[in-house]
Backbone as CSV, one residue per row, in Angstrom:
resi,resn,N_x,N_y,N_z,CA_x,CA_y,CA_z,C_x,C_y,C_z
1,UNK,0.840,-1.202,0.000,0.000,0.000,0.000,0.871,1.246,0.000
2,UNK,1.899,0.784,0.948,2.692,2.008,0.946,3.439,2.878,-0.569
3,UNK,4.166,1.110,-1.084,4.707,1.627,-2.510,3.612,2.159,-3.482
4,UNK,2.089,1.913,-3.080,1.295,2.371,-3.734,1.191,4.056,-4.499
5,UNK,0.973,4.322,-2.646,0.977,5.626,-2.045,2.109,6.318,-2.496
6,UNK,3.269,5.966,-2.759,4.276,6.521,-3.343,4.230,6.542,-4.566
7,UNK,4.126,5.711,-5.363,3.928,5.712,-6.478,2.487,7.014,-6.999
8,UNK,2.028,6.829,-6.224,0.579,7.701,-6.423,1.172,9.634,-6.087
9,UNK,1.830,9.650,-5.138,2.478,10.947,-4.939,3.625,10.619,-5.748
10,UNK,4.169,10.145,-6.461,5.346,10.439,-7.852,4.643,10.795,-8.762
11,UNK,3.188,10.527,-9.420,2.119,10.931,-9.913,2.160,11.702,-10.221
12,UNK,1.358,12.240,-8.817,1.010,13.876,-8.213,1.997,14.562,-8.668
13,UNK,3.039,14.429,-8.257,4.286,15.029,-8.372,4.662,15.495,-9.712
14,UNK,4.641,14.480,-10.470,5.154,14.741,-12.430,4.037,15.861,-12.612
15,UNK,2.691,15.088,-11.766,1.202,16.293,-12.970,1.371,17.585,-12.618
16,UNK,1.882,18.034,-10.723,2.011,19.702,-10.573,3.037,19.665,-11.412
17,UNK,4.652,19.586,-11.845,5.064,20.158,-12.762,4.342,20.354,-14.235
18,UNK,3.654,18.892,-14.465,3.412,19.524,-15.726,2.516,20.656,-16.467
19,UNK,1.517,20.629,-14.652,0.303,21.764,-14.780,1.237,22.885,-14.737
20,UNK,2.324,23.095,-13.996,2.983,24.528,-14.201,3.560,24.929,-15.040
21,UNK,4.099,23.668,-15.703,4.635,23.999,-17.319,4.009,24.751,-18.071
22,UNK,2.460,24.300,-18.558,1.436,24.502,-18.828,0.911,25.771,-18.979
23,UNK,0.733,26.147,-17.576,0.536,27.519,-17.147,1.264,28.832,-17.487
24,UNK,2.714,28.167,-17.256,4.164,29.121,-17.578,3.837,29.581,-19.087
25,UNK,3.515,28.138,-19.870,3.493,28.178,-21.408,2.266,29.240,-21.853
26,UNK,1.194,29.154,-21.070,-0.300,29.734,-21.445,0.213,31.157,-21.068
27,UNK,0.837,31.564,-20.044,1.088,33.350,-20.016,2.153,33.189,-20.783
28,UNK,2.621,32.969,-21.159,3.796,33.478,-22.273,2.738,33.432,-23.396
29,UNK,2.324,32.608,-23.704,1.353,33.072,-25.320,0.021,34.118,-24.852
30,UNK,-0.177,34.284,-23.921,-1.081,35.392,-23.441,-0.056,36.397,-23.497
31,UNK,0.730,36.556,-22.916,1.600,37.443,-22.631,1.900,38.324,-24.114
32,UNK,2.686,37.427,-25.351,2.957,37.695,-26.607,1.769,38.055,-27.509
33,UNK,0.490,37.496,-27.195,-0.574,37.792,-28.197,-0.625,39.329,-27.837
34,UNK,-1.104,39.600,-26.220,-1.246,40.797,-25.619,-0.222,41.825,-26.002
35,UNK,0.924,41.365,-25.811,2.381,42.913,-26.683,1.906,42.866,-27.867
36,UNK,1.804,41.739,-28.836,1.664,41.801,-29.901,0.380,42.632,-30.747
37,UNK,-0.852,42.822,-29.377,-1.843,43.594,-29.799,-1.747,44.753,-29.523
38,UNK,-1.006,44.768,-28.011,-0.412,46.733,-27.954,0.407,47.544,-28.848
39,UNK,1.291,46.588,-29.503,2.192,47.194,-30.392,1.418,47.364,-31.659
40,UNK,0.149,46.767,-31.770,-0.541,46.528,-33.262,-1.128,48.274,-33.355
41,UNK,-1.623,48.327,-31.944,-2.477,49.298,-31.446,-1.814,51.087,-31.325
42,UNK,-0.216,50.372,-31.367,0.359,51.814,-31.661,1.011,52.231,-32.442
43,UNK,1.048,50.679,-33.812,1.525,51.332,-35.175,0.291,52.190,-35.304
44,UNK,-0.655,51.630,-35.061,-1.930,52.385,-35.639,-2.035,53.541,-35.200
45,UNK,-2.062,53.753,-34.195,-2.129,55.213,-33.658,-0.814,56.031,-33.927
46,UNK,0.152,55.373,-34.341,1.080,56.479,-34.910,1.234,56.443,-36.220
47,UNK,0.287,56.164,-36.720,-0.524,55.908,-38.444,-1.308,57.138,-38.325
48,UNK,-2.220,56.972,-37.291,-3.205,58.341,-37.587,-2.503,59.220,-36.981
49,UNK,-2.159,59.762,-36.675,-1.033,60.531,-35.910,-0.065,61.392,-36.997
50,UNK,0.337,60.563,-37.911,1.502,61.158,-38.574,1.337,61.301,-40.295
51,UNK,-0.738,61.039,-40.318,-1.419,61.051,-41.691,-1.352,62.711,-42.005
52,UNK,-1.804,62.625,-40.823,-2.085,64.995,-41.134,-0.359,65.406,-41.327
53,UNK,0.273,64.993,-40.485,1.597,65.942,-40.883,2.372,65.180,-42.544
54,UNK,1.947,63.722,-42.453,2.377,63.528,-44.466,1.750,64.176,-45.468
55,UNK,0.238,64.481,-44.642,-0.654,65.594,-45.878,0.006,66.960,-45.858
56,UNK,-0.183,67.386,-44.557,1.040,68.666,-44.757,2.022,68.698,-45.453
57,UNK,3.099,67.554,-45.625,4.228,67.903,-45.879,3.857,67.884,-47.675
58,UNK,2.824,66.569,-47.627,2.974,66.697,-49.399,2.512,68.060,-49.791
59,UNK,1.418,68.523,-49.286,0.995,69.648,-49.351,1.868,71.232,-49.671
60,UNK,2.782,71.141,-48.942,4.217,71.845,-48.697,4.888,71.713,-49.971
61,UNK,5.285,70.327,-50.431,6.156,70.163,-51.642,5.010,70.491,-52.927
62,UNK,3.764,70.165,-52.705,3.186,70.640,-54.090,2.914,72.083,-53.865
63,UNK,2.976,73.095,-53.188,3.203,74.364,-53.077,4.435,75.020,-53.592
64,UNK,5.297,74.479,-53.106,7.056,74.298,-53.542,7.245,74.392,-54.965
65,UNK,6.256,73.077,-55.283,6.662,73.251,-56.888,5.921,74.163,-57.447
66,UNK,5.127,74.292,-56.797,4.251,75.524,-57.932,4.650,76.960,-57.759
67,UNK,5.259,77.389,-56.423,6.240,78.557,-56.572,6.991,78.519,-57.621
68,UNK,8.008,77.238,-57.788,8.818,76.870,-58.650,8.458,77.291,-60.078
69,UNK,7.546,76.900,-60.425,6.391,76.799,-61.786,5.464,77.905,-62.188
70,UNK,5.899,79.122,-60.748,4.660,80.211,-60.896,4.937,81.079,-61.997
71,UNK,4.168,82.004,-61.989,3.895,82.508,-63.409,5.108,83.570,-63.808
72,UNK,5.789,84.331,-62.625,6.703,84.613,-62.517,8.384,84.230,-63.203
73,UNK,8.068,83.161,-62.502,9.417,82.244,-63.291,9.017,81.880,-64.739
74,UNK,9.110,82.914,-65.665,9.103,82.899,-67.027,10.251,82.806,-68.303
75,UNK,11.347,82.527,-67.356,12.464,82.001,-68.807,11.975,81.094,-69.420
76,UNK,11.957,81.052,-70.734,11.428,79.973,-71.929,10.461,79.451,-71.724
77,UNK,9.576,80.091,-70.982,7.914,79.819,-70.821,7.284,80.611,-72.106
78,UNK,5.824,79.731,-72.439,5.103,80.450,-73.387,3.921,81.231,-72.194
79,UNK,3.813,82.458,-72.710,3.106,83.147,-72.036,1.819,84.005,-73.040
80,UNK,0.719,83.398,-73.643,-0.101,84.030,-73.841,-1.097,85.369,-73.126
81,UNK,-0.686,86.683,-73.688,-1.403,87.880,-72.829,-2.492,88.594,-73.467
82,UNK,-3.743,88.631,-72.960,-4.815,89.167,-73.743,-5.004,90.705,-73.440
83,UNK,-4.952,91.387,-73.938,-5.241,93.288,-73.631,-4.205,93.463,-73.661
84,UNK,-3.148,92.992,-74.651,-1.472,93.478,-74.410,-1.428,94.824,-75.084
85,UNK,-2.439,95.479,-75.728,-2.434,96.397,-76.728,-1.964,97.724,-75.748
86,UNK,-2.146,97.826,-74.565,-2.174,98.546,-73.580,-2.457,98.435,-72.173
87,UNK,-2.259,99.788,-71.138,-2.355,99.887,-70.139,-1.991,98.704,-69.341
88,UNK,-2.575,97.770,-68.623,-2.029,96.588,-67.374,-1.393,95.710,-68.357
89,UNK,-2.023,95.041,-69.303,-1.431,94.275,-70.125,-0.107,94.761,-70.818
90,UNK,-0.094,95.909,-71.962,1.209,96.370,-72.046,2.512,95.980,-71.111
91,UNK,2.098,96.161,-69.905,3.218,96.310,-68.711,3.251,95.023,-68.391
92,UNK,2.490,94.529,-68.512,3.005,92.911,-68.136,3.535,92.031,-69.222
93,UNK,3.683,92.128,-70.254,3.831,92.004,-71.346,5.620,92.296,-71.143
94,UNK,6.231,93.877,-71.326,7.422,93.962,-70.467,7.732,93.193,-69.352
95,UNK,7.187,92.955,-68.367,7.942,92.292,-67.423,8.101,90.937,-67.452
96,UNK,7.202,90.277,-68.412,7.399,88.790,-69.078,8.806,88.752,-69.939
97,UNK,8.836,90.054,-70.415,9.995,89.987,-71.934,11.576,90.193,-70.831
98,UNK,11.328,91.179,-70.128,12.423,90.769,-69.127,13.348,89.720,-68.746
99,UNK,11.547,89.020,-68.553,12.231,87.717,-67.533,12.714,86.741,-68.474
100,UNK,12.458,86.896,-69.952,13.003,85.960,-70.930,11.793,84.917,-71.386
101,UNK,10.537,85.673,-71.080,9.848,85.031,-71.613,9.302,84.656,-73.522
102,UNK,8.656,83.547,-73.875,8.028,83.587,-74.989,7.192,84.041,-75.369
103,UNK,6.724,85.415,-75.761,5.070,85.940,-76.232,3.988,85.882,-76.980
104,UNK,3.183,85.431,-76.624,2.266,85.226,-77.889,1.064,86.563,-77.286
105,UNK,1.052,87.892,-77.933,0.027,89.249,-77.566,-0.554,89.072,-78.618
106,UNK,-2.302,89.316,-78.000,-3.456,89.362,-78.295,-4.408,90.290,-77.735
107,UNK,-4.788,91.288,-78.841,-5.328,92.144,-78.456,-6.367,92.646,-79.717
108,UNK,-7.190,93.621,-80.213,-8.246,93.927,-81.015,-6.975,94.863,-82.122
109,UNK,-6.144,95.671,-81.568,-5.791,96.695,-82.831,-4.072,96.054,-82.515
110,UNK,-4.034,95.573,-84.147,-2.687,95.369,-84.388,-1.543,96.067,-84.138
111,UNK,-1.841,97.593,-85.175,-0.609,97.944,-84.729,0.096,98.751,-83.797
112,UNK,-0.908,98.671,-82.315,-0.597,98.902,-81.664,0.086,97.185,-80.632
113,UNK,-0.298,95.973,-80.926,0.305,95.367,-80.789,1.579,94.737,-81.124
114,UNK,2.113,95.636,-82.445,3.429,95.235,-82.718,4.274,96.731,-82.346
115,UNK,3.933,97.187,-82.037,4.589,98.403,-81.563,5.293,97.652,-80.043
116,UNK,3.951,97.026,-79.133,4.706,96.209,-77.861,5.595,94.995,-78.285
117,UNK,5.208,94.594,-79.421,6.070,93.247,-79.454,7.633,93.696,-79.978
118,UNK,7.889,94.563,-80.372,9.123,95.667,-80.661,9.851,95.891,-79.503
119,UNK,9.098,96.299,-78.610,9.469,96.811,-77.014,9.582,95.532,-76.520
120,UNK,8.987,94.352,-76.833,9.146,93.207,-75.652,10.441,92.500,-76.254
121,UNK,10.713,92.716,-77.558,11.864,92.085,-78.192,13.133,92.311,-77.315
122,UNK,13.004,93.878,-77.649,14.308,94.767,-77.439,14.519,94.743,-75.831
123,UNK,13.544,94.242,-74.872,13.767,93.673,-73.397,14.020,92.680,-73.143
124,UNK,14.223,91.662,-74.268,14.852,90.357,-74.077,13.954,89.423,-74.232
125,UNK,12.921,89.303,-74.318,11.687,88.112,-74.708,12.691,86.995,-76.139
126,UNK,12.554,85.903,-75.593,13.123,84.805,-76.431,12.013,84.892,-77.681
127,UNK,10.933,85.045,-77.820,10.143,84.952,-79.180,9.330,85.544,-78.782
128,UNK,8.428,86.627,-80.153,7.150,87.442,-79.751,6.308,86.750,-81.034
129,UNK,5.399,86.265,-80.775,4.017,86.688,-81.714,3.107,87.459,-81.297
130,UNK,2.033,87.943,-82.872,1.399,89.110,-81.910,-0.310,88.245,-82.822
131,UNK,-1.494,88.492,-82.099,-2.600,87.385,-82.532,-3.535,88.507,-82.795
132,UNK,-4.185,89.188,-83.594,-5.352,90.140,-83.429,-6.399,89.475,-83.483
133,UNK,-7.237,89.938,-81.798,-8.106,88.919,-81.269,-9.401,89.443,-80.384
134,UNK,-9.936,89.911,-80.657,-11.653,90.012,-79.681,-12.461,88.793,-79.023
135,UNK,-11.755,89.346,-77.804,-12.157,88.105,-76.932,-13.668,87.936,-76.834
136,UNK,-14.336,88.520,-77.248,-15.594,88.892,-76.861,-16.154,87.325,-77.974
137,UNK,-15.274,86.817,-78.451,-15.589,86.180,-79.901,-14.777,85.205,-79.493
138,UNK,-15.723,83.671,-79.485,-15.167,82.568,-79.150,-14.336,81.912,-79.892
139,UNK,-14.288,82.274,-81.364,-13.793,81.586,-82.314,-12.596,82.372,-82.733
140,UNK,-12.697,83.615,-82.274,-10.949,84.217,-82.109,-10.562,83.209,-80.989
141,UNK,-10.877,83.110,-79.885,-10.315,83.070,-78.684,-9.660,81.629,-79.061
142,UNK,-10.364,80.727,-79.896,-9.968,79.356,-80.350,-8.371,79.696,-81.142
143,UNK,-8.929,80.683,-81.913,-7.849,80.869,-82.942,-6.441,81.435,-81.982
144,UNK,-7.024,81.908,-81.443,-5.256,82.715,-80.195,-4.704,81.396,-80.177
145,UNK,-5.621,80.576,-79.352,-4.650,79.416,-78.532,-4.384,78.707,-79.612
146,UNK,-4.514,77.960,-80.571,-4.195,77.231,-81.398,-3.002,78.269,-81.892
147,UNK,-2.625,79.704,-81.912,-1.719,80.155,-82.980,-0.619,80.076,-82.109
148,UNK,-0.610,80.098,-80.773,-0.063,80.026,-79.783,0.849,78.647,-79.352
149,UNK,0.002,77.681,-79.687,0.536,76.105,-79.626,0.965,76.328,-81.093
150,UNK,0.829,76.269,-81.780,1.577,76.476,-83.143,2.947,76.916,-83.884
151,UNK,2.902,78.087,-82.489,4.139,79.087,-82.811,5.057,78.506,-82.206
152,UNK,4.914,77.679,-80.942,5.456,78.035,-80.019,5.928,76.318,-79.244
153,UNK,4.549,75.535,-79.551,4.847,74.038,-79.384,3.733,73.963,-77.584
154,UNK,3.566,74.938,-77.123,2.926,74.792,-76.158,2.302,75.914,-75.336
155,UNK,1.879,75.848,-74.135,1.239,76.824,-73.439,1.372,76.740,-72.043
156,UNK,2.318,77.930,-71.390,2.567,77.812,-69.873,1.864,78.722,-68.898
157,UNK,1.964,79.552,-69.054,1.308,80.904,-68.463,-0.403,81.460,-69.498
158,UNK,-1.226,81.547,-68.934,-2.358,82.457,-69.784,-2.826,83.857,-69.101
159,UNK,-2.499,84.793,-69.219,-2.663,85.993,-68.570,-4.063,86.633,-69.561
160,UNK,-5.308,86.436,-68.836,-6.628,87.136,-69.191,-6.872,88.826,-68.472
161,UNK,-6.458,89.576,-68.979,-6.048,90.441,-68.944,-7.467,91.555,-69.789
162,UNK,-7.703,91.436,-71.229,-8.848,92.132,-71.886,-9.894,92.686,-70.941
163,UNK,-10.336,94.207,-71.007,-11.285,93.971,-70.120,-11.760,95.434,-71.039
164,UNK,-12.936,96.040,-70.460,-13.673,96.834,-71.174,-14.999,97.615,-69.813
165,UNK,-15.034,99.087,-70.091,-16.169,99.593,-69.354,-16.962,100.346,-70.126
166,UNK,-17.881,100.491,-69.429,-18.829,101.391,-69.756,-19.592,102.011,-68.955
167,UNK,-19.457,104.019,-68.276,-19.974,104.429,-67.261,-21.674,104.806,-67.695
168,UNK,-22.726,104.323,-66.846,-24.056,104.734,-66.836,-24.232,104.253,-65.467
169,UNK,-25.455,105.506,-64.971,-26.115,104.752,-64.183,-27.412,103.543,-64.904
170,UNK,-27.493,102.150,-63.911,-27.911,101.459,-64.614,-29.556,102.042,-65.301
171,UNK,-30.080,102.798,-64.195,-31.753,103.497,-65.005,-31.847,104.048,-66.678
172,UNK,-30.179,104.933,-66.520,-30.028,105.477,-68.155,-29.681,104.141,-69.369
173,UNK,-29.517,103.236,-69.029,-29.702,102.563,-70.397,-31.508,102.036,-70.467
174,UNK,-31.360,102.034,-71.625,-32.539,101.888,-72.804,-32.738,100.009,-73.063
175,UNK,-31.783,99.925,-73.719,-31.746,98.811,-74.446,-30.638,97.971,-73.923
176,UNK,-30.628,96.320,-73.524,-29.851,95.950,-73.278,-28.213,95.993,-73.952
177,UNK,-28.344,95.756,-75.308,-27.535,95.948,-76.108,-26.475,96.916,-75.570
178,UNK,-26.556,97.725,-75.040,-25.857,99.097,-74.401,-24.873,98.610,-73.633
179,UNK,-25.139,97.389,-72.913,-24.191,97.090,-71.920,-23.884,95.728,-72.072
180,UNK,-24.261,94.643,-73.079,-24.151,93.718,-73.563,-22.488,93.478,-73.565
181,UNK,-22.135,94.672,-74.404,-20.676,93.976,-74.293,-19.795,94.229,-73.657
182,UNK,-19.816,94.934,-72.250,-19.424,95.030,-71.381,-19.100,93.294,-70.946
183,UNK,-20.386,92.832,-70.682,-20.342,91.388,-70.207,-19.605,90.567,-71.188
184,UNK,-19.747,90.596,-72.349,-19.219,89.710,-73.382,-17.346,89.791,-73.610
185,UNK,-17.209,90.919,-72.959,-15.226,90.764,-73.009,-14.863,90.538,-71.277
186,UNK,-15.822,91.211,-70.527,-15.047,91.349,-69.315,-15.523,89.974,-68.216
187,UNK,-16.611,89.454,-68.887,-16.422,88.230,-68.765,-16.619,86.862,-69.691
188,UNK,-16.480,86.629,-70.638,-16.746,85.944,-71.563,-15.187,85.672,-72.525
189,UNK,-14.929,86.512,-72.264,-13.545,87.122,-72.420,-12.213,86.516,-72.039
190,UNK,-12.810,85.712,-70.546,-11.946,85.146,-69.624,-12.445,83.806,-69.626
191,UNK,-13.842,83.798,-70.212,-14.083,82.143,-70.112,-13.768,81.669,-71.276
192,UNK,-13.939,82.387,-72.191,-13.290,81.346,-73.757,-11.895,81.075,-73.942
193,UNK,-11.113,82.752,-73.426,-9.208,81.160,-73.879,-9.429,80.534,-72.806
194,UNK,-9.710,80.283,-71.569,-9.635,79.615,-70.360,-9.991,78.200,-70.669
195,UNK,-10.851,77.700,-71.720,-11.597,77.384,-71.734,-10.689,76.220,-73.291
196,UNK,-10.633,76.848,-74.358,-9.405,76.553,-75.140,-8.672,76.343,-75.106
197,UNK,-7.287,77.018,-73.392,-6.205,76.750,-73.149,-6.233,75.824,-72.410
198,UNK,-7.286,75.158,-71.558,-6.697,74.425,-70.378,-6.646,73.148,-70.418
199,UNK,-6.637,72.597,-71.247,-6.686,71.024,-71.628,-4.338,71.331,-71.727
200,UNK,-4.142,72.413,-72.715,-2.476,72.716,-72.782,-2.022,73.286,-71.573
201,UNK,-2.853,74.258,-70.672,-2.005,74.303,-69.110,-1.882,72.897,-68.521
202,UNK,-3.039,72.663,-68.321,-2.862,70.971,-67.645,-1.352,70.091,-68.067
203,UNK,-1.311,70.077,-69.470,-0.003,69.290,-69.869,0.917,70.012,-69.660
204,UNK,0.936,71.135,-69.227,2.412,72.012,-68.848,2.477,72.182,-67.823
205,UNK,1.507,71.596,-66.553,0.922,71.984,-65.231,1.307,73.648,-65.296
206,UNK,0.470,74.257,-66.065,0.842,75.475,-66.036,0.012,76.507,-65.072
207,UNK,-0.511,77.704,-65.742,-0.733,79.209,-64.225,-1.950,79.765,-65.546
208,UNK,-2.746,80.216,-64.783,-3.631,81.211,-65.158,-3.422,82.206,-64.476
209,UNK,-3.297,83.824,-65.123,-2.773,85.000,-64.400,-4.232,85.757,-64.552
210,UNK,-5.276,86.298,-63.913,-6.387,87.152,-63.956,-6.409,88.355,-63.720
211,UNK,-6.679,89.798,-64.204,-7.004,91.093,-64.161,-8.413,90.960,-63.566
212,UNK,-8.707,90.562,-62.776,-10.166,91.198,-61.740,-10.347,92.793,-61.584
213,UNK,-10.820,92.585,-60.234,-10.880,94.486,-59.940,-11.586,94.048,-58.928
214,UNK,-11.145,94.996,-57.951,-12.001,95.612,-56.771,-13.003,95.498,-56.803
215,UNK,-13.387,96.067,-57.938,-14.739,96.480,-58.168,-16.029,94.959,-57.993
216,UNK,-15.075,93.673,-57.772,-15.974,92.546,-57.748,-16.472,92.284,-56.300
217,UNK,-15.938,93.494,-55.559,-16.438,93.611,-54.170,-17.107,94.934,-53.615
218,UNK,-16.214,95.495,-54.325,-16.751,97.269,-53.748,-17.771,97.746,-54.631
219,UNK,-18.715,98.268,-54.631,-19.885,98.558,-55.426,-19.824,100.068,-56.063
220,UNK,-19.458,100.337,-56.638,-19.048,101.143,-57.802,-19.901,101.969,-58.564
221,UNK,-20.294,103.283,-58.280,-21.290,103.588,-58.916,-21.091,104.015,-60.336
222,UNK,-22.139,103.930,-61.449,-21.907,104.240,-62.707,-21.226,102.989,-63.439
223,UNK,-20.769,101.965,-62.517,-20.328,100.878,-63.357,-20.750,99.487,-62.968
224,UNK,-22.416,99.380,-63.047,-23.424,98.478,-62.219,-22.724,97.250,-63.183
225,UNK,-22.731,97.425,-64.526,-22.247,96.029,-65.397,-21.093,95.184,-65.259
226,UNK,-20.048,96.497,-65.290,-18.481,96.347,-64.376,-18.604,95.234,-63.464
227,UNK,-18.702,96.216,-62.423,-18.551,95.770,-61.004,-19.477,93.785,-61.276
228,UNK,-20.508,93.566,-61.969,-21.261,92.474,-61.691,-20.357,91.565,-63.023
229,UNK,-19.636,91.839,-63.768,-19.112,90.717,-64.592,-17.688,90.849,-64.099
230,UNK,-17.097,91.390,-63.376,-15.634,91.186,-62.612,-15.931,90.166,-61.376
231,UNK,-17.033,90.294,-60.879,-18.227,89.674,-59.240,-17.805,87.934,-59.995
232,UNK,-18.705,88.277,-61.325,-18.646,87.088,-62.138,-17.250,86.100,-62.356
233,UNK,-16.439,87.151,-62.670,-15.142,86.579,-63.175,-14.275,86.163,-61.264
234,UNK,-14.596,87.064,-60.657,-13.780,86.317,-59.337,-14.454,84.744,-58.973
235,UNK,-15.817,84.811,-59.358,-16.569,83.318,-58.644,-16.065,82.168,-59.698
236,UNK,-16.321,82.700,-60.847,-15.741,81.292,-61.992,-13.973,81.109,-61.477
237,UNK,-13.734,81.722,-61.549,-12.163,81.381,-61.432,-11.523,80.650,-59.863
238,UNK,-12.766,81.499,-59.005,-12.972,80.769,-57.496,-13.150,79.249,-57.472
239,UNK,-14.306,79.597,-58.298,-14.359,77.478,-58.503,-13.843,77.087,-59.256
240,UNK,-13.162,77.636,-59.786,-12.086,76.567,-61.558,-11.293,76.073,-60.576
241,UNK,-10.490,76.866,-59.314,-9.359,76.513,-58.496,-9.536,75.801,-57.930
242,UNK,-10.796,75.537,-57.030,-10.910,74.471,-56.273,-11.728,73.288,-57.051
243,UNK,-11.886,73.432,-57.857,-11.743,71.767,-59.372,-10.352,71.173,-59.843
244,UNK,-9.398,72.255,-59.647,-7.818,72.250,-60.210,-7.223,71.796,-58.736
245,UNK,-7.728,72.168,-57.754,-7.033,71.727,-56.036,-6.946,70.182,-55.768
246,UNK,-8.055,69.490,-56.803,-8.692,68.145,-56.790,-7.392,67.443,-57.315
247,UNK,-6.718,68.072,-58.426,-5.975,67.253,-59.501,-4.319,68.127,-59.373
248,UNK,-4.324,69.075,-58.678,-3.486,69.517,-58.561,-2.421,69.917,-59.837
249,UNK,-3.447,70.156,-60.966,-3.039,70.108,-62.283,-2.767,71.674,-62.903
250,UNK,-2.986,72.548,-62.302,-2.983,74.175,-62.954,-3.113,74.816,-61.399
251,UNK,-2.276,76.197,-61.886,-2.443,77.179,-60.494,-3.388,78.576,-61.271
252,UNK,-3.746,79.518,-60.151,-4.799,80.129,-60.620,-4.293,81.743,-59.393
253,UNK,-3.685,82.494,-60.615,-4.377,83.819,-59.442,-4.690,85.034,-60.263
254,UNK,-5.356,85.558,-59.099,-6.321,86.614,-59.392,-6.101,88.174,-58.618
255,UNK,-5.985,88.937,-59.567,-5.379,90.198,-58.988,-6.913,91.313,-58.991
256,UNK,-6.698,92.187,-57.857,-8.061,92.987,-57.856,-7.587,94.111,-57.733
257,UNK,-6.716,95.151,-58.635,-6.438,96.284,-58.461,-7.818,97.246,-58.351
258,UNK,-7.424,98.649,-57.972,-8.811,99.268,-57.998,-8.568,100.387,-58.910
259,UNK,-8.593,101.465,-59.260,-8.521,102.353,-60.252,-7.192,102.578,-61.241
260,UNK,-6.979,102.041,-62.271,-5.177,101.844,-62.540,-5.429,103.157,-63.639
261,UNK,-4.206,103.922,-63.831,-4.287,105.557,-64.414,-3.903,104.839,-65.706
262,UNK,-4.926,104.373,-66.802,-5.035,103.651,-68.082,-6.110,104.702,-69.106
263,UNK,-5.359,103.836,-70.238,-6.526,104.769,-71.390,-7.719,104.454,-70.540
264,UNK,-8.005,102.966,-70.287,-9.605,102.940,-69.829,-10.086,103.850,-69.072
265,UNK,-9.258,104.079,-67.882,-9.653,104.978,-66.919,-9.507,105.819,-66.873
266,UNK,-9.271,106.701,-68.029,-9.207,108.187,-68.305,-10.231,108.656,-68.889
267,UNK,-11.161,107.703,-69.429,-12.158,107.530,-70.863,-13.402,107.667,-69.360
268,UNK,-13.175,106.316,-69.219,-14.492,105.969,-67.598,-14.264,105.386,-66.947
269,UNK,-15.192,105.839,-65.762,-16.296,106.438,-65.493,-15.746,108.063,-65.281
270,UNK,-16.781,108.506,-65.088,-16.204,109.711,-64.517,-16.022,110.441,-63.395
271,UNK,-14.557,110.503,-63.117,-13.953,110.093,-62.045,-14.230,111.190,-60.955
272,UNK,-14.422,112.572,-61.632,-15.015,114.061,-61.081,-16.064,113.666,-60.299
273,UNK,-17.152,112.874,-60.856,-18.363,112.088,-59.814,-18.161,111.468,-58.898
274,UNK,-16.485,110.757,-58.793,-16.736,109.866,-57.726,-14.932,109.865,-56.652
275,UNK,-14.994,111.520,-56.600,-13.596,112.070,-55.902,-12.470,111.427,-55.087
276,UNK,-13.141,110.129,-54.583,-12.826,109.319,-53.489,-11.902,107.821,-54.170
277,UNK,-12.296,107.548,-55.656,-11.887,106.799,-56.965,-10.500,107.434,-57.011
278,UNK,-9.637,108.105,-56.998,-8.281,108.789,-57.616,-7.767,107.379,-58.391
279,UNK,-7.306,107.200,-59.658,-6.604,106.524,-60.029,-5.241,106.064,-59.778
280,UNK,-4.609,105.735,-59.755,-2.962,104.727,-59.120,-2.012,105.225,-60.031
């Protein structure tokens, strides 16, 4: 009985080790599943954690490049300019030819456009063409950009620039016609090359440059048509950008000077009416 009893506690004996084996073995794989789920738990959280600052940063470098790419940096860029015939356009037109840009000027009276393309030569512009073009007219506006890719092999910069007034208060017109084409260059103007060119900005990830005005905020008397097709031209170009933000495919800016001392603004409105207007 006794060797029984012994034999029976040698038993006992083997099974507590092997239950502790057991046990030892079960928290170690508890143990490892458990790190193995904390550590799972803080790639992840330093996944979401470090998503906003990779959007930032890409964010940062596609800013980067588009400084890089801005409209500014114009050596051996093609730079189509509409209203180059004069006043804002003229001058930008020079400061493109400066920078060594390619010109393609488009404007309604020729030879006042080769008179600038003379001046943009003799400032260093790598190539001038000059396009006689009424933006107001979709099938010029076709014809610019095509003479433009033609001349030139492509399209980097588009500076919409054309613009046009006409002072009334709105009661004194008669007939729509009167103010019709106010709307038809100063905004229509900006939607047709825009519109022609941007399939060729896209492939150049190129810049749209805009002549707005103040006036698409400040309410302007005597220039009710003005002021509401510039209103026009800031909102289209507002949303072209954030359609282009999607694809990150074209940059877009928009300038809102307020009275610039131009043929236009010597012509109208009239400026004696509105003392507080002084031109720039």
């Amino acid at each position: 009985m006794r060797r029984m009893i012994a034999r029976d506690d040698s038993h006992l004996h083997v099974d507590k080790v092997g239950l502790l084996n057991y046990f030892e073995t079960c928290c170690c794989e508890r143990t490892m599943a458990l790190a193995g789920t904390l550590i799972g738990w803080m790639l992840s959280a330093l996944v979401v954690m470090l998503m906003p600052c990779a959007y930032t940063l890409s964010r940062l470098l596609r800013w980067a490049t588009r400084i890089l790419q801005g409209p500014l940096v114009a050596r051996g860029r093609v730079v189509l300019i509409t209203g180059a015939s004069s006043g804002i356009g003229r001058h930008m037109a020079f400061e493109y030819a400066r920078r060594g840009a390619k010109l393609v000027l488009a404007a309604r009276r020729e030879h006042l456009l080769r008179e600038v393309a003379d001046l943009c030569t003799s400032f260093g512009a790598q190539g001038v063409s000059i396009v006689p073009t009424d933006v107001s007219k979709e099938e010029d506006c076709r014809r610019m950009v095509n003479s433009a890719i033609s001349t030139f092999g492509g399209l980097d910069v588009l500076v919409n620039n054309a613009g046009t007034t006409h002072s009334s208060l709105f009661e004194e017109y008669t007939e729509s016609s009167e103010f019709r084409y106010v709307m038809d260059v100063d905004f229509w103007g900006n939607v047709y090359p825009t519109l022609h060119a941007l399939e060729h900005l896209k492939r150049s990830r190129g810049h749209i440059v805009v002549t707005a005005s103040v006036a698409a905020y400040v309410p302007y008397p005597y220039l009710t048509m003005y002021t509401a097709a510039k209103g026009a031209i800031v909102n289209f170009y507002d949303t072209l950008r954030v359609e282009s933000l999607l694809k990150n495919d074209i940059g877009i800016t928009l300038a809102l000077p307020g009275f610039v001392d131009t043929e236009m603004t010597q012509k109208e409105p009239p400026v004696s009416l509105i003392p507080s207007f002084e031109p720039v």
